[in-house]
N, C-alpha and C positions, 0 to 999 in steps of 0.2 A: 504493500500500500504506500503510496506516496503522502507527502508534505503538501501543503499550498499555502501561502500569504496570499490573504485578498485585501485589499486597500478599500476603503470605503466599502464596508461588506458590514453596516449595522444595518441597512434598507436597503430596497431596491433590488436590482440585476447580482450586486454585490451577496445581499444574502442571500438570493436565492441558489444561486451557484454555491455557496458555501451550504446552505441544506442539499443539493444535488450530491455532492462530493462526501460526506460525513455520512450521507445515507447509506452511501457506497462504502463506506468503512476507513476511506481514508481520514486523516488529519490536516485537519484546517484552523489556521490561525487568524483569528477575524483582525481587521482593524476599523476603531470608530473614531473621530475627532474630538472628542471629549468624554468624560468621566459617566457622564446620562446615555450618550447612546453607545457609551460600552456596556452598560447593563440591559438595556433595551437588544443589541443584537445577541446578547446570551441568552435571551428570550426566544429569542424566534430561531437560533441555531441554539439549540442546548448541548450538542454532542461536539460542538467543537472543540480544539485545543486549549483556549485562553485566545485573549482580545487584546490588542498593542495599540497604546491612545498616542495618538499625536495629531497634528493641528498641519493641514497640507498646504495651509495660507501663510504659514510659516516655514522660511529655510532652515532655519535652526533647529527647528523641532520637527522638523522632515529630517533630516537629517540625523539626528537625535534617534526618529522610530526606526531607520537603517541599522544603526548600531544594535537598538534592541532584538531587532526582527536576526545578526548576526551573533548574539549573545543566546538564540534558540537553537543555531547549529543549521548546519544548511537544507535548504527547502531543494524540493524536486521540481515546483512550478512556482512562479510568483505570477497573480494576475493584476493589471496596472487597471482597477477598473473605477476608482473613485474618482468625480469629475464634479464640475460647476457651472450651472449654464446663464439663466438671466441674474447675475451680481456683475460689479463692475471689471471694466476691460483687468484692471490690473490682478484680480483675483482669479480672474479666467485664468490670464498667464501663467500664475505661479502652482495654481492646482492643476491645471489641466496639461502646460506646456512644463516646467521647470521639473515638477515634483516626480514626475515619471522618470524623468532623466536625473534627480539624485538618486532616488533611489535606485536604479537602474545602475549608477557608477557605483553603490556605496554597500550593496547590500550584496552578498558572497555569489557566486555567479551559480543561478540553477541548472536545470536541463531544460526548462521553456518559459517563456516569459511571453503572455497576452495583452496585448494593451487595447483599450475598449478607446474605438473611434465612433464615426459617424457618418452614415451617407452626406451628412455636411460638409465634412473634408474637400469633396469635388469644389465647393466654391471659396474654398483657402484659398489665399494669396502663398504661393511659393516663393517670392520676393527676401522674404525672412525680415525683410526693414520696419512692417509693422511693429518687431518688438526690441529693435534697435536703436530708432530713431525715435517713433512715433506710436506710444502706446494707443492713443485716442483713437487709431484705423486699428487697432486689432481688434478680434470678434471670436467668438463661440468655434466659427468654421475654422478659421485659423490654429486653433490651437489643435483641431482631431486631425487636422492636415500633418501637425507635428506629430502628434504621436503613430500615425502612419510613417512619417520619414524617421521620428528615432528607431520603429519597429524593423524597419529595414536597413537602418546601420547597425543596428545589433544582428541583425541575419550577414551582413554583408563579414563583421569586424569580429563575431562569433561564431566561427562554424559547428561547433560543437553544442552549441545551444539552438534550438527550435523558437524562432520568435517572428510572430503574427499577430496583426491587428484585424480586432474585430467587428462588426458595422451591428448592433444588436438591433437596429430598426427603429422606426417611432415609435415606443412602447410606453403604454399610461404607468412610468411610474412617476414621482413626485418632480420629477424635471421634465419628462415628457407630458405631464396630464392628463387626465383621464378620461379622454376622448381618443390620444392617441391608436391608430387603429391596426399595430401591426402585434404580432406574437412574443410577449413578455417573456412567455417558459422557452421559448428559442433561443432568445438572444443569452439568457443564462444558460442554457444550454451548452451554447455553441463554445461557451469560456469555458465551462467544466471539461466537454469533451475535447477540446486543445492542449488542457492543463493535465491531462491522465489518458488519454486512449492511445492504446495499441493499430487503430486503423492506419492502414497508409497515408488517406488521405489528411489526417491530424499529423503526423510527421513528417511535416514540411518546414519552411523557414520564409519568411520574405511574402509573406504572402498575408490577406485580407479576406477574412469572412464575415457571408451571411448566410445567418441559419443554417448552419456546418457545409456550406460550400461557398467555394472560392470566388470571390467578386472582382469587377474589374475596380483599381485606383487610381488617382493621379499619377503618371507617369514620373514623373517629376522627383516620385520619391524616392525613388532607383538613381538616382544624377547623385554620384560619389561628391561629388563638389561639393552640392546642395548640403549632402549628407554634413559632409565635413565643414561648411558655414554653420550648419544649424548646430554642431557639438560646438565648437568655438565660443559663438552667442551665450548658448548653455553655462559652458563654462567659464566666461568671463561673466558672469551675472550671479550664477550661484557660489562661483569658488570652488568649483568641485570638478577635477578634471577626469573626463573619461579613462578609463582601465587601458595601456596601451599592451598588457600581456595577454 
């Protein structure tokens, strides 16, 4: 049975993949943002491992829940699924674009690593100056556009690691709303079965899903340059430089 860290896994896509996974008998280590909804997602996963608090609006204490999450000994999947959609440009950034990528550098390297995007990605600016220059043009799209291109410099820069982004659809949970009209138990699906299955089709690298098959992305996110503007950025912002072993 395998390990998993799930990031933002007190609600939402995040618990439910972690009830997916624990049902199956592996071990799952939840993570909540604070001290309330680390009791709240021991609720709704009671078979999990233990819950790791840290605050993803924060680099310090992102950084901080790295260490912890490495003070539990290494994981066999980490899923990158915790996100922020209507709060301001600058907290998009750091939860959705930066955090994935500390912890990503800081946390001991698994065998697969998921990070939850968005059929929004398509209308990212690949430019990468929105968070350069000019935080006020960055947006929601922008940032699942990143986690798609850090998901493929990690495919590119780890071979030995399996890492794929995943599109879980417009699903009514508390960021999508509850009208959203696409399939909830998929998109949690589709992390859990990334994170632990034996099929072929799950052992792959570099690649983007919906609902456990391969979707087309922006191109763009394959462009080595690209790749390597966006770790730079990263790393001139958070202080925390990518792994070069």
């Amino acid at each position: 049975m395998a390990r998993i860290f799930i990031t933002g896994s007190s609600d939402g896509l995040g618990s439910m993949a972690a009830k997916l996974l624990t049902d199956q008998g592996h071990n799952v280590v939840l993570h909540a943002r604070n001290a309330d909804r680390a009791r709240q997602a021991l609720v709704k996963v009671p078979g999990a491992e233990k819950v790791l608090i840290g605050d993803l609006s924060s680099i310090e204490e992102t950084k901080k829940l790295a260490g912890d999450v490495n003070a539990m000994g290494r994981f066999e999947a980490i899923i990158h699924n915790a996100g922020v959609y209507q709060v301001p440009n600058e907290l998009i950034f750091v939860v959705n674009t930066l955090a994935p990528y500390i912890l990503t550098c800081l946390i001991q390297r698994p065998d697969r690593l998921i990070y939850l995007s968005s059929g929004m990605h398509l209308q990212g600016d690949p430019g990468l100056r929105e968070f350069s220059q000019d935080m006020g043009r960055y947006n929601y799209s922008d940032s699942k556009l990143h986690d798609v291109i850090l998901s493929a410099a990690v495919a590119r820069k780890w071979p030995n690691v399996y890492s794929n982004a995943v599109n879980p659809g417009w699903v009514p949970t508390k960021m999508g709303g509850r009208s959203a009209p696409d399939d909830l138990e998929k998109g949690a699906e589709t992390q859990a079965w990334l994170a632990v299955s034996d099929d072929k089709e799950a052992k792959v690298s570099g690649r983007y899903f919906h609902h456990m098959r391969e979707k087309y992305f922006r191109p763009e996110a394959e462009n080595t340059a690209l790749q390597e503007k966006f770790i730079t950025l990263c790393e001139q912002i958070s202080g925390v430089a990518f792994p070069t072993d």
